[in-house]
C-alpha positions in Angstrom: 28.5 34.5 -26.0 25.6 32.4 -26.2 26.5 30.3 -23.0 26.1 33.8 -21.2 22.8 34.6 -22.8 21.5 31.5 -21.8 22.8 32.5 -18.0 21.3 35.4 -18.3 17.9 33.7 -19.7 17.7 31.4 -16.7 18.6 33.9 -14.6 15.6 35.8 -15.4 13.3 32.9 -15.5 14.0 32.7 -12.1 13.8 36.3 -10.9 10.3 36.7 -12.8 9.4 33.3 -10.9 10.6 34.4 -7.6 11.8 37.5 -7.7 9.2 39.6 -6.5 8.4 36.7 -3.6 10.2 37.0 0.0 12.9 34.4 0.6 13.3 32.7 3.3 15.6 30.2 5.3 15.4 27.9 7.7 18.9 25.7 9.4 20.2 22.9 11.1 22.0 23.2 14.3 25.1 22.2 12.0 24.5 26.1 10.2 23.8 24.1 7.0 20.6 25.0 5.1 17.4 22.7 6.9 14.2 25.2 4.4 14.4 27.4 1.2 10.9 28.3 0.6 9.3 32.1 -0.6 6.2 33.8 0.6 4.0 36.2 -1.6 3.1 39.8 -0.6 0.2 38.3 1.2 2.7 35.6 3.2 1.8 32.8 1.4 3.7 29.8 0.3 4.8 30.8 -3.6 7.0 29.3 -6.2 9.6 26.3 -5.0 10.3 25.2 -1.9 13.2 23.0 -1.0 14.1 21.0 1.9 17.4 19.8 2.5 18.7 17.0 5.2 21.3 17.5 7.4 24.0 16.3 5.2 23.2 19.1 2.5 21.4 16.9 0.3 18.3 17.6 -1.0 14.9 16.2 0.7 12.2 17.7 -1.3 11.3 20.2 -4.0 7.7 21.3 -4.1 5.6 24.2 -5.9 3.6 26.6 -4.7 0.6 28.8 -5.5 -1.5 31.0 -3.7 -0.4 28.7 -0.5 -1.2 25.7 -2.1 1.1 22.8 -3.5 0.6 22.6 -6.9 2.3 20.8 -10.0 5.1 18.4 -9.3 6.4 17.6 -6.2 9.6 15.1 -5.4 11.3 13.5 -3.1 14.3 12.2 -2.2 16.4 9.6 -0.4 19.5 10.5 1.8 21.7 9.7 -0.6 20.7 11.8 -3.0 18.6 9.2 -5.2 14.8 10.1 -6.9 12.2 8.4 -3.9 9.1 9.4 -5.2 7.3 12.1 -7.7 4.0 13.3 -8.1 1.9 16.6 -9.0 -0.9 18.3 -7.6 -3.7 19.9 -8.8 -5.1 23.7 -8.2 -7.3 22.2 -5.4 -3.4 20.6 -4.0 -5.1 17.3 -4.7 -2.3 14.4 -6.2 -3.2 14.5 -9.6 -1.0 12.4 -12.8 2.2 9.8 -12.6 2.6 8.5 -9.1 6.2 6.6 -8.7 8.0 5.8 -5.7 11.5 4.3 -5.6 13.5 1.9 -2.7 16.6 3.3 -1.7 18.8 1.5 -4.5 16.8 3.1 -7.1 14.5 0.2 -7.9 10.6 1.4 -8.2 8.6 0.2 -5.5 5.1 1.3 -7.3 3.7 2.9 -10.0 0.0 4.1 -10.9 -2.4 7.4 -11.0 -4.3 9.7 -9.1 -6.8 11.6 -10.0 -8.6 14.2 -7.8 -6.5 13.1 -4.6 -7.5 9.3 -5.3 -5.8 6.3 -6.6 -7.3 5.6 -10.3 -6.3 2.9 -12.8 -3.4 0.4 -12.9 -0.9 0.2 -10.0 1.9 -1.9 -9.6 4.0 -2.7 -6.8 7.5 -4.6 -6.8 9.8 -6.1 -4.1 13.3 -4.1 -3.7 14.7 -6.7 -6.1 12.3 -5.6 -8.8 10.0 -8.5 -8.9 6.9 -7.7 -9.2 4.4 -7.8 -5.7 0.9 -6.8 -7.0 -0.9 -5.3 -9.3 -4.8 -4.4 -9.8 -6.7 -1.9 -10.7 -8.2 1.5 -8.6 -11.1 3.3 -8.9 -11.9 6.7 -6.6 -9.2 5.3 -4.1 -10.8 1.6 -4.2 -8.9 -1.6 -5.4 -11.5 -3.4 -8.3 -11.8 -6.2 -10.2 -9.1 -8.9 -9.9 -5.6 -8.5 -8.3 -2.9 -10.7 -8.1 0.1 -11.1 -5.3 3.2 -12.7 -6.1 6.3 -14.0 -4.1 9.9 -13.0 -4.4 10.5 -15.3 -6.9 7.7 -14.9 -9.3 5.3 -17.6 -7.9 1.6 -16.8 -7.4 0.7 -16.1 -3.8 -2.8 -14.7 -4.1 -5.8 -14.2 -6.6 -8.5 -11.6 -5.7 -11.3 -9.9 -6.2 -13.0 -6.3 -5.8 -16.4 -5.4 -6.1 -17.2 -1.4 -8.1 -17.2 -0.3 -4.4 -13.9 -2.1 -3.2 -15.1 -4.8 -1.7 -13.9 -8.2 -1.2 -16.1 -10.6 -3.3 -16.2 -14.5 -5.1 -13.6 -16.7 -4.9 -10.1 -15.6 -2.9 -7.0 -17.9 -3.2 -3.9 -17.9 -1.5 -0.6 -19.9 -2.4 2.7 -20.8 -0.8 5.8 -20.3 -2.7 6.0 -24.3 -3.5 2.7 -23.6 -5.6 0.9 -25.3 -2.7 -2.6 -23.8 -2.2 -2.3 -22.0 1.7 -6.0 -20.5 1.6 -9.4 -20.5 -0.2 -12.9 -19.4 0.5 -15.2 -16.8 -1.1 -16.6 -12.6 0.2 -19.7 -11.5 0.1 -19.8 -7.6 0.4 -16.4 -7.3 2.0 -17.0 -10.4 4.7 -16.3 -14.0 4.7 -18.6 -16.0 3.8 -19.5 -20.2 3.7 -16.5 -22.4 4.1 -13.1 -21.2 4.3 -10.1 -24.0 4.0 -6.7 -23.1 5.2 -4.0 -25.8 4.2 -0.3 -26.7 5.6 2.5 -26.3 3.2 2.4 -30.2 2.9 -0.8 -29.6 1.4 -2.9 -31.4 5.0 -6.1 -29.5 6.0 -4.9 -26.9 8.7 -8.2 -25.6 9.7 -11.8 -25.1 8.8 -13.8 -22.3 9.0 -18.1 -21.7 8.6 -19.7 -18.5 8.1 -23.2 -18.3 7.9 -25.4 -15.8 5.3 -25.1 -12.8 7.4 -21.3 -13.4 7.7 -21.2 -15.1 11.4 -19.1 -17.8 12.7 -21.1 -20.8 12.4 -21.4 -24.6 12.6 -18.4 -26.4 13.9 -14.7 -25.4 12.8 -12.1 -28.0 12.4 -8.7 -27.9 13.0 -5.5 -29.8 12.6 -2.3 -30.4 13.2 0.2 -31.0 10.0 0.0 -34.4 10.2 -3.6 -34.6 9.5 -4.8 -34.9 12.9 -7.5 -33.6 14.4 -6.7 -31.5 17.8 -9.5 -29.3 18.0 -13.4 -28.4 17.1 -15.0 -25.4 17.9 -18.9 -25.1 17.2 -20.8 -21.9 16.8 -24.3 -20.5 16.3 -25.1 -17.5 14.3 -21.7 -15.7 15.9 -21.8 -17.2 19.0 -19.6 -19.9 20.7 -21.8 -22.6 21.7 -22.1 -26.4 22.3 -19.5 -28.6 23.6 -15.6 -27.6 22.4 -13.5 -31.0 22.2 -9.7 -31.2 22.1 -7.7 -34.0 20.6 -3.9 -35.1 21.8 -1.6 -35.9 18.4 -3.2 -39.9 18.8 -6.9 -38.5 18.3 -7.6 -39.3 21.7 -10.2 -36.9 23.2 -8.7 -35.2 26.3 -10.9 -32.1 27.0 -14.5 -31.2 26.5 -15.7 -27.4 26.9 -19.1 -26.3 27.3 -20.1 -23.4 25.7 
């Protein structure tokens, strides 16, 4: 007895939800079910909606109001598993929980929106649940200091946001030996001074200059991974000028450009 009162209960939680809507279906050239979504007395989107793959299992499940998404949304992989969830707002703006998940059920990311816009801490992890990044958002904008990681837990970058996303300071970028591959420091988004890229063997690869409006500048060095030099390139304010020399693996100058 009260298993068929509590049919009968959902049963009329969903008629008052969708009962007085218009349902309708779309399919698959297969016949099986492709849409399941209502419409309102005024044809709008209303209630849930469902999409389905061609396999019968199920795609999506999304609200509705007044035409609009609104409250929790999710989605789903072809084999049935929980991709991603989120809810929207009465403006059908992502608001709340974001998660997203690979296809063997490990989360790929995690973090907030608010007002349609990324907001807070967010994570990301490889499909073997290490974790990938992580830093904080602000109106859709990465700020402060995030950090990158490799596979297997090592550091592979350091950076930093300014309060209006930005690149600024000090970046730094690491193989997985722990061997620095990259430093140099943003100004407002751009490069800017010296920026050293380095072999996994830890030898100079190259060497860039920016000047204080963010142009190429002065002469760039590069290298080959024995230490060598092979090339230098030399700029002015942006532009290539001056005479571009190229080294054989000896040292031996064998080509001058002018620029």
């Amino acid at each position: 007895m009260k298993r068929l009162l509590f049919l009968l209960a959902i049963l009329h939680l969903f008629f008052s939800c969708n009962g007085q809507y218009k349902e309708q279906k779309t399919f698959f050239k297969n016949g099986s079910v492709k849409e399941i979504y209502y419409l309102d007395e005024n044809g709008q989107l209303a209630g849930e909606a469902n999409k389905y793959f061609d396999n019968g299992k199920l795609s999506t499940v999304s609200k509705y109001k007044n035409g609009k998404k609104f409250g929790e949304s999710k989605w789903y992989w072809k084999n049935g598993k929980l991709r991603g969830s989120v809810s929207f707002n009465e403006n059908e703006k992502m608001s709340g929980e974001w998660k997203e998940y690979y296809e063997n059920g490990q989360l790929e990311n995690i973090g907030n929106y608010k007002n349609g816009e990324k907001t807070g801490p967010w994570k990301y992890y490889f499909e073997n649940g290490q974790l990938s990044s992580l830093g904080d958002m602000k109106n859709g904008s990465s700020i402060g200091q995030w950090k990158s990681y490799h596979k297997d837990g090592a550091i592979r970058g350091l950076a930093l946001y300014d309060e209006n996303g930005s690149e600024t300071s000090e970046w730094k970028e690491f193989y997985e030996n722990g061997q620095l591959e990259s430093i140099g420091r943003y100004e407002e988004g751009m490069k800017s001074g010296e920026w050293k890229y380095y072999y996994q063997n830890g030898n100079l690869e190259h060497l860039e200059i920016y000047n204080k409006y963010r142009r190429h500048n002065g002469e760039w060095k590069f290298y080959n991974e024995q230490g060598s030099l092979v090339k230098t390139e030399i700029y002015s304010d942006g532009k290539e000028t001056g005479d571009w020399k190229f080294y054989d693996e000896k040292g031996k100058l064998i080509k001058t450009e002018k620029h």
